[in-house]
C-alpha positions as CSV (number, residue, x, y, z in Angstrom):
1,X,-7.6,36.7,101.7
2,X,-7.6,37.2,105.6
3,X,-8.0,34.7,108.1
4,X,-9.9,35.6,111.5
5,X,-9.9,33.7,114.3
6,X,-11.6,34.7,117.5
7,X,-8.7,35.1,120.9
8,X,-9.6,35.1,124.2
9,X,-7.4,36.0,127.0
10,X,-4.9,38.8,128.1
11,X,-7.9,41.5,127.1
12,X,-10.0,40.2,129.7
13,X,-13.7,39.9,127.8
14,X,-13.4,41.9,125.0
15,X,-12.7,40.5,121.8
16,X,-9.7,40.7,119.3
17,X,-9.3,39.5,115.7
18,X,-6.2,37.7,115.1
19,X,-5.4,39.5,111.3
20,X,-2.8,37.2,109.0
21,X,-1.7,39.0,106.2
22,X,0.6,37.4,103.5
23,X,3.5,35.2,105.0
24,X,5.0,31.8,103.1
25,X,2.9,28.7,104.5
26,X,5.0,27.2,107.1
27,X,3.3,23.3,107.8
28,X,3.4,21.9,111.3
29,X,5.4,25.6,113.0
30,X,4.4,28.8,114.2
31,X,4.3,31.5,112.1
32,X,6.3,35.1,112.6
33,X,4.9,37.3,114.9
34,X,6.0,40.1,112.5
35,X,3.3,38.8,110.8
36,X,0.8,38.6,113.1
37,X,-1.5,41.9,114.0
38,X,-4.6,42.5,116.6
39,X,-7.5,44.2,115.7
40,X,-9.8,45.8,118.4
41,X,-12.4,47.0,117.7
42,X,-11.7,50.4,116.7
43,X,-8.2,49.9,115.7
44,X,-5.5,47.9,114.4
45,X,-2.3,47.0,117.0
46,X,0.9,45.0,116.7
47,X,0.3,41.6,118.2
48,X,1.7,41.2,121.6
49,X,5.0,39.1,122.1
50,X,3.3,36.5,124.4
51,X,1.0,35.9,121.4
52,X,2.6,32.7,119.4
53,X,-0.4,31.1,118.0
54,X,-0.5,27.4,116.6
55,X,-1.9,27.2,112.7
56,X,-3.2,24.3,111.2
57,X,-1.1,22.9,108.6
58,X,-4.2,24.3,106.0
59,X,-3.3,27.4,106.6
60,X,-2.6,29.0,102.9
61,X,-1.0,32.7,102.5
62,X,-2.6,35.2,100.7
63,X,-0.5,35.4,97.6
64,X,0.3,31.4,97.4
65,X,1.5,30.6,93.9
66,X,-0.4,27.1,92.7
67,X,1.7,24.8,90.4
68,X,-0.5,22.3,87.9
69,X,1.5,18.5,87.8
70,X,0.8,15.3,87.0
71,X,1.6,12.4,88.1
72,X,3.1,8.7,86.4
73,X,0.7,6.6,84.6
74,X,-0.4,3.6,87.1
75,X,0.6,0.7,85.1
76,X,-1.9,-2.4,85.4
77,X,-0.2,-5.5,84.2
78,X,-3.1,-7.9,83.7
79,X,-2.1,-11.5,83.5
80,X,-4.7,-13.1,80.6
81,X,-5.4,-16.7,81.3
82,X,-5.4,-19.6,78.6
83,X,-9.3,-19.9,77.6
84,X,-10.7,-23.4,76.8
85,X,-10.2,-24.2,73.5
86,X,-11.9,-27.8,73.1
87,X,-14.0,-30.1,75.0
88,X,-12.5,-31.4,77.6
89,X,-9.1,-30.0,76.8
90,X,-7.0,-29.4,79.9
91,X,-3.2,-28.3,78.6
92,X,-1.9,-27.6,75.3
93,X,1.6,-27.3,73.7
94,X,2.8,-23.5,72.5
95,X,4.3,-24.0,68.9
96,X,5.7,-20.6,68.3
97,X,4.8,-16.4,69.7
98,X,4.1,-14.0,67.3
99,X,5.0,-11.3,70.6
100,X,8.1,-10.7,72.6
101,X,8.2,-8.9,76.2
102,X,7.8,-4.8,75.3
103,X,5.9,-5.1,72.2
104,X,2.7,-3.2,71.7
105,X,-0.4,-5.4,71.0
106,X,-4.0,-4.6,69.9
107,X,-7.2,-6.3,70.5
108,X,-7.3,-9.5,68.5
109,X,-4.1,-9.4,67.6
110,X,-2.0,-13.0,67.4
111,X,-0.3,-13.9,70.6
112,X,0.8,-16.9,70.0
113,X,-0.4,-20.5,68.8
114,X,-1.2,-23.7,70.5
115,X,-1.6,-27.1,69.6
116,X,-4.3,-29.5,71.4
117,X,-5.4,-33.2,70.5
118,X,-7.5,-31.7,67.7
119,X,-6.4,-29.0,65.9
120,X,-3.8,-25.9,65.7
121,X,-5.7,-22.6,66.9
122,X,-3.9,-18.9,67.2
123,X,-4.7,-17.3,70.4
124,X,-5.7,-13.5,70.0
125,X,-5.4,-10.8,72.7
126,X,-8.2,-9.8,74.6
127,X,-7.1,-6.1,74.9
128,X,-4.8,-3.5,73.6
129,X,-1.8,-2.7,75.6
130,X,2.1,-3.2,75.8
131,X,3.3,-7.6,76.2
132,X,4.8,-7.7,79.7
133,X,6.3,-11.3,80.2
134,X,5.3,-15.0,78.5
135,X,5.0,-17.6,81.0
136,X,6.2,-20.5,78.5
137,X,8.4,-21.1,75.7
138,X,7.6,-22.2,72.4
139,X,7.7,-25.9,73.1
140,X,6.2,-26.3,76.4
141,X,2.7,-27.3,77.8
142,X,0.5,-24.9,79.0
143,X,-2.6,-25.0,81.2
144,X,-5.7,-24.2,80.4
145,X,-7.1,-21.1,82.8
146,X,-4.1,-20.7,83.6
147,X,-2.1,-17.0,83.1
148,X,-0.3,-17.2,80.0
149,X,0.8,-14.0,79.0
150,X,0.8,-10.3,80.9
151,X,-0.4,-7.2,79.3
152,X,0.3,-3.8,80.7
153,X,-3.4,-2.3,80.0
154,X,-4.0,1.5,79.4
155,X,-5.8,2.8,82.6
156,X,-9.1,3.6,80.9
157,X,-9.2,-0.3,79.5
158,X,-7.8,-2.0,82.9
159,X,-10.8,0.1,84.6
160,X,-13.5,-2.0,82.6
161,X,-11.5,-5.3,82.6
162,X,-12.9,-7.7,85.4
163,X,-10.2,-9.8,87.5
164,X,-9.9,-13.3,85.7
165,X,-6.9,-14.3,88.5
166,X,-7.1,-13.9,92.1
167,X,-4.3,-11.5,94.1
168,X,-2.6,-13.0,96.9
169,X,-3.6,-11.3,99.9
170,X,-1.3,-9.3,101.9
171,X,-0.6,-8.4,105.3
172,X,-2.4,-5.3,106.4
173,X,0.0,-3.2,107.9
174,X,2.2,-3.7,104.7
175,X,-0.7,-3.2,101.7
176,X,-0.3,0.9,101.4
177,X,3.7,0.3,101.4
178,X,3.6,-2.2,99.0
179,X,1.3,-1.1,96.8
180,X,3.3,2.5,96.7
181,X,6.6,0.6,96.2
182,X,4.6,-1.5,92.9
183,X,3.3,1.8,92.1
184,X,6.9,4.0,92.2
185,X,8.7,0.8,90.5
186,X,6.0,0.6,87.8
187,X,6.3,4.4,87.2
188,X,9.9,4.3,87.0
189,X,10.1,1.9,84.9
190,X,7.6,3.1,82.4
191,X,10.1,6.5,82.6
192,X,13.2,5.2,82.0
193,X,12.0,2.0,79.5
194,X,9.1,3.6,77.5
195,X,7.4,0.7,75.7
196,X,8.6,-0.7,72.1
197,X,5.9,0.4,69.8
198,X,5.7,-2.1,67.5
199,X,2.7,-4.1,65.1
200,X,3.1,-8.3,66.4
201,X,3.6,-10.1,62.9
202,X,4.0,-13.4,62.0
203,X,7.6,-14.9,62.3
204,X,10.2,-16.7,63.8
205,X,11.6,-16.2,67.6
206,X,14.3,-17.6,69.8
207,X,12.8,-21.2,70.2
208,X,10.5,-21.8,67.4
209,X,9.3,-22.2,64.2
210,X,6.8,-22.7,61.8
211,X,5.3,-26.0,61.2
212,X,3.1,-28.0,61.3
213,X,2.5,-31.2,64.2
214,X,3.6,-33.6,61.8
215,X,6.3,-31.9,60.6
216,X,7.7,-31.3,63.8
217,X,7.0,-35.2,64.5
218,X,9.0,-36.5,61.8
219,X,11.7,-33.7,62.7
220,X,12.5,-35.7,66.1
221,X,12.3,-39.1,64.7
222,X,15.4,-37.6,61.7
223,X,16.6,-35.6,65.3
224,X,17.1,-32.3,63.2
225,X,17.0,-29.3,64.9
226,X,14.2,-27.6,63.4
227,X,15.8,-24.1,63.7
228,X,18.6,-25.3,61.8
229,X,16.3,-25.7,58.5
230,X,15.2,-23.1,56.4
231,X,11.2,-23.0,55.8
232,X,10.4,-22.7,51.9
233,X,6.6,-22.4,52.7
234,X,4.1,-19.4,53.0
235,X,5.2,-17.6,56.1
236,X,8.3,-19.4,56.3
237,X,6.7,-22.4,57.0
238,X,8.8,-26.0,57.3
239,X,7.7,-28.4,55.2
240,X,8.2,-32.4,54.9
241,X,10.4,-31.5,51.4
242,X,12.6,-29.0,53.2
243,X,13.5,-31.8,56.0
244,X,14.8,-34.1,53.3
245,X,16.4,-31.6,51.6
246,X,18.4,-30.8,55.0
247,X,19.3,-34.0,55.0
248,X,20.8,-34.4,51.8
249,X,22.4,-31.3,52.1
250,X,24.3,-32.8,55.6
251,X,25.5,-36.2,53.5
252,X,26.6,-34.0,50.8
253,X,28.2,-31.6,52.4
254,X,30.4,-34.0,54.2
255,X,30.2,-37.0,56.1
256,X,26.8,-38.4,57.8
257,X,25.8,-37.0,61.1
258,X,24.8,-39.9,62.5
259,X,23.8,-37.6,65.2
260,X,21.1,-36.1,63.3
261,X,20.1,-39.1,60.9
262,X,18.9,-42.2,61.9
263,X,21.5,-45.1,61.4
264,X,18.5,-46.9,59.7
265,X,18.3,-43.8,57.6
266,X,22.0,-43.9,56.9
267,X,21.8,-47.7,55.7
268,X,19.4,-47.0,53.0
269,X,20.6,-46.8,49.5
270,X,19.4,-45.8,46.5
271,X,17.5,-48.5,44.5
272,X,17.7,-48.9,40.5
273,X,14.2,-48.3,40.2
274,X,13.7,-45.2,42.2
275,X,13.0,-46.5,45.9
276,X,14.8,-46.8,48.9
277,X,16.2,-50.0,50.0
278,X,17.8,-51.1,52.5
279,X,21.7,-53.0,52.7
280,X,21.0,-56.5,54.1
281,X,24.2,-56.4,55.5
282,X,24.6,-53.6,57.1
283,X,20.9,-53.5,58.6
284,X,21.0,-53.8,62.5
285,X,18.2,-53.5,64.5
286,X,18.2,-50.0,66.2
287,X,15.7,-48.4,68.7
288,X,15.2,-44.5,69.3
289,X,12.6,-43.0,71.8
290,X,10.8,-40.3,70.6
291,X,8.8,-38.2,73.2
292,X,5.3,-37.8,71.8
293,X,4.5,-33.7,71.0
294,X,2.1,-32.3,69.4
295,X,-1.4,-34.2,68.3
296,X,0.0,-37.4,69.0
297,X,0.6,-36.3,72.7
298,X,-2.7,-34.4,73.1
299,X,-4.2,-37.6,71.8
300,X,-2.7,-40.1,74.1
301,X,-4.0,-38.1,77.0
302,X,-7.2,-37.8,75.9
303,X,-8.2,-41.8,74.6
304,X,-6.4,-42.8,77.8
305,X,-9.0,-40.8,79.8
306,X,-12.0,-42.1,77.1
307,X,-10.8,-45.5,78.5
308,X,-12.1,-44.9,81.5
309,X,-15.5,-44.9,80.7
310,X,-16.6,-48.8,80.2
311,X,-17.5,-49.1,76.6
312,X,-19.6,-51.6,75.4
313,X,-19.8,-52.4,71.1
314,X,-22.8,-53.0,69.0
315,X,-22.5,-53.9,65.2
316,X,-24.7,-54.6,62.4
317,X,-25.1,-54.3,58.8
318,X,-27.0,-51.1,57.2
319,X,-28.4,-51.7,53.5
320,X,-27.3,-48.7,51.8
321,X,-29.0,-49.6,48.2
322,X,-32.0,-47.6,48.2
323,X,-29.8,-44.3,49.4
324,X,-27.2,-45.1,47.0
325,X,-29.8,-44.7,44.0
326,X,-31.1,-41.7,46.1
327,X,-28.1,-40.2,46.3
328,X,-26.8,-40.6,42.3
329,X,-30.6,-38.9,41.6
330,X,-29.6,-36.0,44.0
331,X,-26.2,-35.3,42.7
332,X,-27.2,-35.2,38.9
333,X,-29.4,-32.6,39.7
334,X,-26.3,-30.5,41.7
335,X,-24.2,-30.9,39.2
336,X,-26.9,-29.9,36.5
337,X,-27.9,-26.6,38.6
338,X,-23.9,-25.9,38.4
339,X,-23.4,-26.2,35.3
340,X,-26.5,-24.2,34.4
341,X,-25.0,-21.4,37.1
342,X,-21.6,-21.6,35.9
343,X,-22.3,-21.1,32.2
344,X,-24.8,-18.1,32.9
345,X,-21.7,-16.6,34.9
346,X,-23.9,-16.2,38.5
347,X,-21.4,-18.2,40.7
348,X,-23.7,-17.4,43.6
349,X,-26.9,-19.0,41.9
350,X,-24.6,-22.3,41.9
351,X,-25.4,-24.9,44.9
352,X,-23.8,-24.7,48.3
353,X,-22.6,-28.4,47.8
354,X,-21.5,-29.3,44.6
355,X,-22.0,-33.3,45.6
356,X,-23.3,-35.1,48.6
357,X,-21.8,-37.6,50.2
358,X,-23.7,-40.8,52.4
359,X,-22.4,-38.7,55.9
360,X,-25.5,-36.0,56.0
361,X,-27.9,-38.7,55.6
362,X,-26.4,-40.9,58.6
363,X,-26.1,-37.9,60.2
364,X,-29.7,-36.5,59.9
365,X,-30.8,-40.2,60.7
366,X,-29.3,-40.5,63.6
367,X,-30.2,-37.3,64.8
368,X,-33.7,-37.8,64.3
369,X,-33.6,-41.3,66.2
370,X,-31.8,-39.3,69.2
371,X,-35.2,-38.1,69.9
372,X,-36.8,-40.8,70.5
373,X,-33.9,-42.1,72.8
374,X,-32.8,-38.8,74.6
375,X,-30.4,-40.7,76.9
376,X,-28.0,-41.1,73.6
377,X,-27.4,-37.5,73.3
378,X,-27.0,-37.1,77.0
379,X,-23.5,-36.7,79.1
380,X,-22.6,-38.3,82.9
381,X,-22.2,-35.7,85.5
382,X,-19.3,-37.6,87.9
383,X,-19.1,-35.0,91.2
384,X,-16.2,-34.5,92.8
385,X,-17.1,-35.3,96.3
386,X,-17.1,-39.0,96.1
387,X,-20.3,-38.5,98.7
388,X,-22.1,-37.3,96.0
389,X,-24.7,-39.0,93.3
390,X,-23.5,-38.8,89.8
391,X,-26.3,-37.6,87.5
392,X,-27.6,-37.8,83.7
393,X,-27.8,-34.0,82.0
394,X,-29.8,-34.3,78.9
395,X,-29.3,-31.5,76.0
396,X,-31.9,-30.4,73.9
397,X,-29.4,-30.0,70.8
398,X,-27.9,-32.3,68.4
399,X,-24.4,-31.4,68.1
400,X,-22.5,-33.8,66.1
401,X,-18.8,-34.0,66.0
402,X,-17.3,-35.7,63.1
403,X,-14.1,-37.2,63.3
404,X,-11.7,-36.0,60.2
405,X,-8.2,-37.0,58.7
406,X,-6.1,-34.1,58.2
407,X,-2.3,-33.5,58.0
408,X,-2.1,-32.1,61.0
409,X,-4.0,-35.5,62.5
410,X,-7.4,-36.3,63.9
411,X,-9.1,-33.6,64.8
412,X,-13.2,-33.8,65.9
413,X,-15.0,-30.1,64.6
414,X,-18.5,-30.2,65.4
415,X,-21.9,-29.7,63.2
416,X,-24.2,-27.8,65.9
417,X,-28.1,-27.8,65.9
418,X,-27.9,-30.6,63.8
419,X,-31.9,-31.7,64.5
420,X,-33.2,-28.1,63.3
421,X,-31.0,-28.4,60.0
422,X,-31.6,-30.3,56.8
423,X,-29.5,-32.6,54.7
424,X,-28.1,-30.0,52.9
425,X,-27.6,-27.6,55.3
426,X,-25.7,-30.7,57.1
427,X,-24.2,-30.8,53.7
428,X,-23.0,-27.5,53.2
429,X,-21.6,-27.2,57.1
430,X,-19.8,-30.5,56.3
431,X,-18.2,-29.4,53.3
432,X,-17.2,-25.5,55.5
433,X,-15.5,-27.7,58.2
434,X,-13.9,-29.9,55.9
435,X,-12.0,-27.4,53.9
436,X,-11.2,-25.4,57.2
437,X,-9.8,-28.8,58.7
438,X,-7.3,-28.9,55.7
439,X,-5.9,-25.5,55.8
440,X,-5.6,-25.7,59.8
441,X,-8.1,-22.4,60.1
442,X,-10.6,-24.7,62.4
443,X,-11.4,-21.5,65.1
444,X,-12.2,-22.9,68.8
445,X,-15.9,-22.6,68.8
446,X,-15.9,-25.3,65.4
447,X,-14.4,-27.7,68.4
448,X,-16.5,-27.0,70.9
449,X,-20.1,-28.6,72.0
450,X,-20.1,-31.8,71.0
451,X,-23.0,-34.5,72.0
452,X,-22.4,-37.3,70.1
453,X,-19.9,-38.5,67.7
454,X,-19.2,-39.9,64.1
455,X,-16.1,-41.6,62.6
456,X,-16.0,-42.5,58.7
457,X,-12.9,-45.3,58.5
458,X,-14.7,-45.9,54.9
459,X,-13.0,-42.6,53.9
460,X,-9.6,-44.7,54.5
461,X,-10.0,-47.9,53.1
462,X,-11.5,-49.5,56.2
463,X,-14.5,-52.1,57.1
464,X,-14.2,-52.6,60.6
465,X,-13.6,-50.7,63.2
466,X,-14.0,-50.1,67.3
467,X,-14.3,-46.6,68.0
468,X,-13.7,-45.0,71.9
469,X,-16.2,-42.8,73.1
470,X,-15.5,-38.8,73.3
471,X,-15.0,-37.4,76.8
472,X,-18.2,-35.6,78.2
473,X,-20.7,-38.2,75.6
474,X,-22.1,-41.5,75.8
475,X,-21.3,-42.8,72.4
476,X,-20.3,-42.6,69.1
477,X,-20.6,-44.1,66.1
478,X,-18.1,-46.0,63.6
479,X,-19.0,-46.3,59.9
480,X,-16.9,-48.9,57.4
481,X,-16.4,-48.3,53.6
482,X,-19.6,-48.8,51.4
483,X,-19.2,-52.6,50.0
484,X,-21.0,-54.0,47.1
485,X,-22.3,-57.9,47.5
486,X,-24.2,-60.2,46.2
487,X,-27.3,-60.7,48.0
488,X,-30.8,-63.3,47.7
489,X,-33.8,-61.9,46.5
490,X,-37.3,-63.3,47.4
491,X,-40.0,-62.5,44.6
492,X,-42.8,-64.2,45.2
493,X,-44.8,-65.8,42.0
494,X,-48.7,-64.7,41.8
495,X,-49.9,-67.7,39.9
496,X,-48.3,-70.4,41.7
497,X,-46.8,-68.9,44.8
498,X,-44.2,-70.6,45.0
499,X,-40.9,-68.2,45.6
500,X,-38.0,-68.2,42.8
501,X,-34.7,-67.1,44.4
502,X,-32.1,-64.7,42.2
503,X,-28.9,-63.1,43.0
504,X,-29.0,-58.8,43.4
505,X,-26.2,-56.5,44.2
506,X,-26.5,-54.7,47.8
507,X,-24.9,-51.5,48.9
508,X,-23.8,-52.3,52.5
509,X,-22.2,-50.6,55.2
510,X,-21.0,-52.0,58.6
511,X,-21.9,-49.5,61.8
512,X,-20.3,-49.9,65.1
513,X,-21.8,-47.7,67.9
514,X,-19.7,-47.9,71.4
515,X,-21.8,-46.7,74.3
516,X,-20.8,-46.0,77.9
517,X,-22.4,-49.0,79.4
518,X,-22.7,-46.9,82.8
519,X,-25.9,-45.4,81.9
520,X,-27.1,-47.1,78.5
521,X,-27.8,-50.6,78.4
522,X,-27.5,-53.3,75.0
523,X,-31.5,-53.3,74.4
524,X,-31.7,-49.0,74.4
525,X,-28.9,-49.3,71.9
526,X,-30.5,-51.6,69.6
527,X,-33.3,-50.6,69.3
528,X,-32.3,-47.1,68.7
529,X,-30.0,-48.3,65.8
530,X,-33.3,-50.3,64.7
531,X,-34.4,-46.6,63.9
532,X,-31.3,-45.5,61.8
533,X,-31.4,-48.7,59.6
534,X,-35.4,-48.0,58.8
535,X,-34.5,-44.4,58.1
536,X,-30.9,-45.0,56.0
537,X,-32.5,-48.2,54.1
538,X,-36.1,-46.8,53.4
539,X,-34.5,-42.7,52.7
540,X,-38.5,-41.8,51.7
541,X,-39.4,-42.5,55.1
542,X,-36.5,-40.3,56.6
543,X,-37.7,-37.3,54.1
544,X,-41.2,-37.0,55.0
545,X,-40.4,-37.4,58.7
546,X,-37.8,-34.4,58.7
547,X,-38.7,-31.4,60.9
């Protein structure tokens, strides 16, 4: 390859060529004049002395031997932020990692898990990459949108991934040497620590274990160190039994700790017929404070920002006696269609709800009565400039959360699109909820959504009750335990007219609806609940009227 270049000068007005031929590339010098020849136009002559000529530094030699390379990976650590994982949830508590800094991860794989004021949910990873650092340890609170966890991400999955966090800016005239010093450090790290390649599995790290809220509840009121007690359940789970058993195995293995068991504890001896009681002389009142964790924790946050709102409580009595026959009629015929299914061996001809309960009627009644009064199934809008108005969103579905008793606590899952379902499809979502409540397999979206709210006491034992509105709703509705009772009934005589009085037995069941007396007044509210009772006591008028 030959470079010309056109020279004007000692030759007067005649042309030369200036010829290169071969040479090393020398950058930012001049080359050899050995190396350098003038061509005339009929013939080719050494290059005079005087002739240093200045090359750009593109100047490449004939014969220039090109070397492939490669350079280091550019490492993008993405920090992944908690999502929301319940209504007005704002922090939640990390029970235990299922990662540690350098271990490989894939997409929906278990991070970690968290527990908020209504259930225990595993957070998955977003992407698949390499676990860079965990911003909390098992035990403390962390905030929701908040970077939880960094993941070093591939460079063809970081180049799809959109920014969740905002970088600090930086000056300008120190952005290129930064971000070549992150780069270098990055790259040199990723030489001289490649990345553990490892599958995240379920077990125990520095700092945690498996449990479950209560468990780790009654764990700090017996002040045991739950690292020190070996879990006997699936996964090595602890368990109430294996906390006892630690304790025993303390007294019997030497003297009491009183350190790790309550002197109330300590006191109590072994009765004659199989129960605990307690010395009478050596009782002495003793106090411990235990710092609320878990549910309980989650919980107190969250009623102390219901009590906010200014609640106001309507009560009445619902005659349950024409859904109770209703309801025996339905269930003979789910239990006959299962034992029809069951003894021709088609388990999926069987019915999706083996037995109904009295909540999917409430529930379907007082879904249809929310469209008639809209404002019940609506939410306050506060803004956060005080200047502003505070408005009323209405939402066109019926999503209605239902308050459960579990083991792990209360917890709130949520029945969506409840006004474009029937009562057995309310049934059968009921029934899905309810056995995922148990087990602790609630996923987020079951939490989410919720418009208005149901609480069974009755389930307990309960008759009365005072329930506190959900964040983000404007009330919610308390049922008691379905009471028999004697009742008058009027039958009027044809021939004589007069009215003989006799005793009946009545199904009854107390309701208390609370309502945020900011935007519903005591008249919407009764006459809305007007509409439930006609619907629950007359259940032939709610089945013709359903959508």
């Amino acid at each position: 390859m030959f470079l010309r270049r056109v020279c004007r000068g000692a030759s007067g007005p005649s042309r030369q060529l200036i010829v290169v031929e071969g040479g090393s590339r020398q950058t930012g010098s001049h080359l050899p004049t050995a190396a350098v020849a003038v061509r005339s136009r009929h013939r080719l002559a050494p290059a005079p002395a005087t002739a240093n000529l200045w090359f750009s530094s593109q100047l490449r030699p004939r014969f220039h031997s090109r070397h492939f390379h490669s350079s280091g990976r550019l490492a993008v650590v993405k920090p992944v932020v908690l999502a929301d994982i319940g209504e007005g949830i704002v922090e939640c508590e990390i029970i235990q990692w299922f990662v540690e800094p350098g271990a490989r991860v894939e997409e929906f794989s278990p991070l970690c898990e968290v527990q908020s004021d209504k259930a225990s949910v595993e957070i998955t990873s977003r992407f698949a990459g390499v676990v860079k650092k965990l911003h909390y340890e098992a035990g403390e609170m962390a905030k929701v949108g908040k970077p939880f966890v960094d993941i070093d991400l591939p460079d063809d999955v970081a180049a799809g991934v959109p920014e969740e966090t905002p970088t600090p800016p930086s000056a300008p005239g120190a952005a290129p040497a930064a971000a070549s010093e992150a780069v270098e450090a990055t790259t040199r790290d990723a030489a001289s620590e490649p990345p553990k390649v490892s599958t995240p599995i379920k077990q125990k790290f520095t700092g945690s274990s498996l449990a479950t809220p209560a468990v780790r509840h009654l764990c700090k009121e017996l002040q045991i160190d739950i690292s020190q007690v070996h879990g006997s359940g699936k996964d090595g789970r602890v368990t109430k039994e294996d906390l006892y058993r630690h304790v025993e195995e303390s007294k019997t293995g030497g003297a009491a700790r009183e350190k790790n068991v309550p002197v109330a504890t300590a006191a109590m001896t072994s009765s004659p017929f199989g129960a605990a009681t307690i010395d009478a002389e050596d009782a002495v009142q003793q106090e411990s404070a235990v710092p609320l964790g878990g549910t309980q924790l989650q919980m107190f946050k969250a009623m102390t920002r219901s009590l906010n709102i200014p609640h106001f409580l309507y009560a009445d009595e619902i005659d349950f006696t024409q859904l109770y026959s209703l309801r025996q009629r339905v269930n003979e015929i789910l239990a006959r269609d299962t034992k029809k299914a069951t003894a021709a061996g088609n388990v999926t001809a069987a019915p999706a709800v083996a037995k109904l309960s009295y909540m999917p009627f409430v529930i379907k009644a007082m879904s249809m009565a929310l469209h008639q009064y809209p404002v019940l199934n609506a939410r306050v809008e506060v803004p956060a400039d005080a200047s502003g108005k505070p408005s009323l969103v209405y939402r066109s579905q019926h999503n209605v959360g239902v308050a459960m008793d579990t083991p792990t606590g209360l917890i709130v899952p949520v029945i969506k699109n409840v006004n474009a379902r029937s009562v057995m499809s309310i049934a059968s979502e009921l029934v899905r909820l309810q056995n995922l409540a148990k087990t602790g397999k609630l996923a987020p979206a079951d939490l989410q959504g919720g418009t208005i709210t149901v609480s069974n006491i009755g389930n307990v034992g309960g008759t009365y009750l005072s329930p506190v509105i959900v964040e983000r709703e404007v009330a919610i509705l308390g049922m008691g335990r379905v009471r028999t009772v004697p009742a008058f009934a009027d039958d009027a005589d044809e021939g004589t007219g007069a009215a003989a009085q006799r005793i009946i037995k009545r199904h009854v069941c107390h309701f208390s609806f609370s309502a945020d007396h900011r935007v519903v007044d005591g008249a919407t509210l009764a006459r809305a609940v007007e509409v439930i009772r006609e619907l629950v006591e007359k259940p032939d008028t709610m089945i013709v009227s359903l959508r």
